[in-house]
N, C-alpha and C positions, 0 to 999 in steps of 0.2 A: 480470182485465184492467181491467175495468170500475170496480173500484177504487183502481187505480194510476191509473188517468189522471185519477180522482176526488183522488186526494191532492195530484198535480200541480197540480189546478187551484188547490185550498185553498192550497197553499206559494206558487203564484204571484200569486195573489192577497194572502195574507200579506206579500211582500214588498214589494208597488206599496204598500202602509198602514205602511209601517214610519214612525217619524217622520223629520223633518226633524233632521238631524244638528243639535245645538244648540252656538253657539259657546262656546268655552272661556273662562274670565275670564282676563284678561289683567294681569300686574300693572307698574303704573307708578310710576318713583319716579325726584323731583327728587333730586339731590345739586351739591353744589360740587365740584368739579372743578379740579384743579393739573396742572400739566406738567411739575411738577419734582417728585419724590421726598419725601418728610420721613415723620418718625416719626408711626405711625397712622392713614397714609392708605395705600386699596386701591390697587395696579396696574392695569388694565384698558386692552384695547386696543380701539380702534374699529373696527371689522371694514373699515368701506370707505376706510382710508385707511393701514388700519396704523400709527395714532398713539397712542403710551400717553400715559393720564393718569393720575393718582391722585388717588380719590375720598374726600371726608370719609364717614365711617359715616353721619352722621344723614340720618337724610331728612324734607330741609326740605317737599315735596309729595307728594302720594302719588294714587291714584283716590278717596279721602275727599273731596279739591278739587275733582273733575272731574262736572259737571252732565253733558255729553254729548259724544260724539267723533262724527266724522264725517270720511266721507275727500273730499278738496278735491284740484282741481288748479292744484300753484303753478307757477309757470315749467316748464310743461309735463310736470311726472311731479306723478304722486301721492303726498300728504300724509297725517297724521293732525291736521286741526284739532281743539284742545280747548275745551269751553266750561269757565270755572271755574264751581263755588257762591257764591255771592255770599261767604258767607266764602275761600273761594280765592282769589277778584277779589283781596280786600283782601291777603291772603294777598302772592299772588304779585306786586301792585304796589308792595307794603311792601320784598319781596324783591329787586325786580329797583330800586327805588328806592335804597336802601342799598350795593348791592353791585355797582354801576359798575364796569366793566372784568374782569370778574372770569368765570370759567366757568360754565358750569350744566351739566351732566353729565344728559340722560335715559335712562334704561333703561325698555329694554323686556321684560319676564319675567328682567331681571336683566343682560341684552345691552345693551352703551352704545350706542344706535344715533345720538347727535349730543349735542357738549359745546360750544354758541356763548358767545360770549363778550358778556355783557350790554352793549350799548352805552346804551340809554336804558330809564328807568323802561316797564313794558308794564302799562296800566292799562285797558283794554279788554273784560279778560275773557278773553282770545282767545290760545290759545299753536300753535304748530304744529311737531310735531316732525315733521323731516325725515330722511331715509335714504334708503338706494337700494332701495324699496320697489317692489314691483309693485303695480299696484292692487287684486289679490285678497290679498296679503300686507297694506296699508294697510286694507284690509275687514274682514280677521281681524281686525288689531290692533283698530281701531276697534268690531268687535263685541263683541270681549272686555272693552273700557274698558266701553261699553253694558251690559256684562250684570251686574247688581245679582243680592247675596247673596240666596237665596232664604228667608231668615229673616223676612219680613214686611217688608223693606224697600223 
């Protein structure tokens, strides 16, 4: 008996030391974005609106661009603000400079979670993609943009 209650204690004490669950990488990626069909562009619907768009293949941004995420409260729900790499900044103020009126399609782990439509050059550094996120769900995401290759990087 005296050693069952001994093993108990070990297991429970093993479990209160387990680690802290670590977050999952998260993958992000710019694309252009159409509302109309054509040859070579993806289908993809917007989960919170039920709107398809068709996205071009390439991806113009990726987490390569992104210095650090963090989750913000904008008009009262929670965000995932991005910081870019100074090459992003240039990046993405080249892109949204150029391409006026046009979509920009973000996915999240491949999920188009908002496609706005560029009204002005954004040269700040500073992007925020929106959804109908909860703020443990905008956490995630944002933990995951945070969590760099473990390769020395």
């Amino acid at each position: 008996m005296k050693n069952f209650i001994s093993l108990l204690i070990v297991a429970a004490l093993f479990g209160c030391f387990t680690p802290e669950k670590q977050a999952e990488k998260v993958s992000i990626e710019f694309r252009f974005a159409e509302t109309e069909a054509a040859e070579g562009l993806t289908e993809i619907i917007l989960p919170i609106t039920g709107q398809k768009f068709y996205l071009h293949d390439e991806v113009i941004m990726s987490n390569d661009d992104i210095a650090m995420a963090s989750v913000v409260i904008w008009d009262e729900k929670p965000v995932v603000e991005l910081q870019f790499t100074l090459t992003g900044k240039d990046k993405f103020a080249q892109l949204t400079r150029e391409n006026l009126k046009r979509r920009m399609g973000m996915l999240v782990d491949g999920k188009l979670v908002t496609a706005p439509i560029i009204n002005a050059p954004i040269d700040q550094g500073i992007a925020i993609i929106t959804g109908d996120f909860t703020k443990d769900e905008a956490q995630r995401i944002a933990d995951g943009i945070n969590k760099k290759d473990s390769g020395g990087n």
